[in-house]
C-alpha positions as CSV (number, residue, x, y, z in Angstrom):
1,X,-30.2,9.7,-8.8
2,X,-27.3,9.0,-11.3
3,X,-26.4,5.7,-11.8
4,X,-23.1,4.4,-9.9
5,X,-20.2,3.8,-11.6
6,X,-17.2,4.5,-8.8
7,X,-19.2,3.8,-5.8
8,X,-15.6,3.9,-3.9
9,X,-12.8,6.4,-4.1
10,X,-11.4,5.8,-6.9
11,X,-7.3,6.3,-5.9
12,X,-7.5,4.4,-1.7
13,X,-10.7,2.1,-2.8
14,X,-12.1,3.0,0.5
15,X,-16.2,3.7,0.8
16,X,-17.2,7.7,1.0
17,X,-18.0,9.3,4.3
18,X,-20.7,11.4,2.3
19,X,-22.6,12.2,-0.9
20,X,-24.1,14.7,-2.2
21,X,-25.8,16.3,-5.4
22,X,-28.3,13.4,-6.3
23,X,-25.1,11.2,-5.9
24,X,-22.5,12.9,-8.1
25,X,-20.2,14.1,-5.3
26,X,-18.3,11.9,-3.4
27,X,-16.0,12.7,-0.2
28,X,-13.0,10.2,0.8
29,X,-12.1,10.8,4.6
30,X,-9.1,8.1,4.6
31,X,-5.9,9.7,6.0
32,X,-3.3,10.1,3.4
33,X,-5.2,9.7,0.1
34,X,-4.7,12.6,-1.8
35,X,-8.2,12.5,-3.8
36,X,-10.9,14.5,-1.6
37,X,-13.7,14.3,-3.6
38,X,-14.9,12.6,-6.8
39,X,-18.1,11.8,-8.8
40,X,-19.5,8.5,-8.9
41,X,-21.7,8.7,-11.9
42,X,-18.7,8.5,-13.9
43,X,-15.9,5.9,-14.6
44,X,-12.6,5.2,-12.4
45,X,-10.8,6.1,-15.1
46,X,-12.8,9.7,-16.0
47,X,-12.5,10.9,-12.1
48,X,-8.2,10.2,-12.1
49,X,-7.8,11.6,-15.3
50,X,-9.9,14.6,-14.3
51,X,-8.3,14.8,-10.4
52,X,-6.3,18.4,-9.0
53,X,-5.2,16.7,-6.0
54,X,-4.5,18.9,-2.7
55,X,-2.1,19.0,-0.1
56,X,-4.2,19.1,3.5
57,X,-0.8,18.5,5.5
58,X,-0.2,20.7,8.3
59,X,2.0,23.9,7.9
60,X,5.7,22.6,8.0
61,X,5.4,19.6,6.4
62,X,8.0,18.0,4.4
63,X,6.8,19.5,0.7
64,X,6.7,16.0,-0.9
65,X,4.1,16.1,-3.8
66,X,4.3,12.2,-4.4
């Protein structure tokens, strides 16, 4: 297993709901943070910079990208 370096979602803070891949995929289930999955072998800093965030808001929804 690779050693932990964001054990936490690295945009809300909040704990993952699941990981995978000997511990270098990371899923964040908190409503309205924008980053769905990151890797917790490497740095806060390294999983932001490398983030595509998505939109998972229903059909209709007001468009805002912030």
């Amino acid at each position: 297993m690779a050693e932990v370096l964001t054990p936490d979602c690295p945009l809300c803070g909040e704990p993952p709901m699941m990981v995978l891949g000997g511990g270098t995929q990371a899923f964040c289930a908190t409503d309205g943070c924008r980053m769905f999955t990151w890797n917790p072998a490497l740095s806060r800093s390294a999983n932001l910079q490398a983030a595509d965030f998505i939109d998972l808001s229903p059909l209709g929804g007001d468009g805002d990208d912030s």
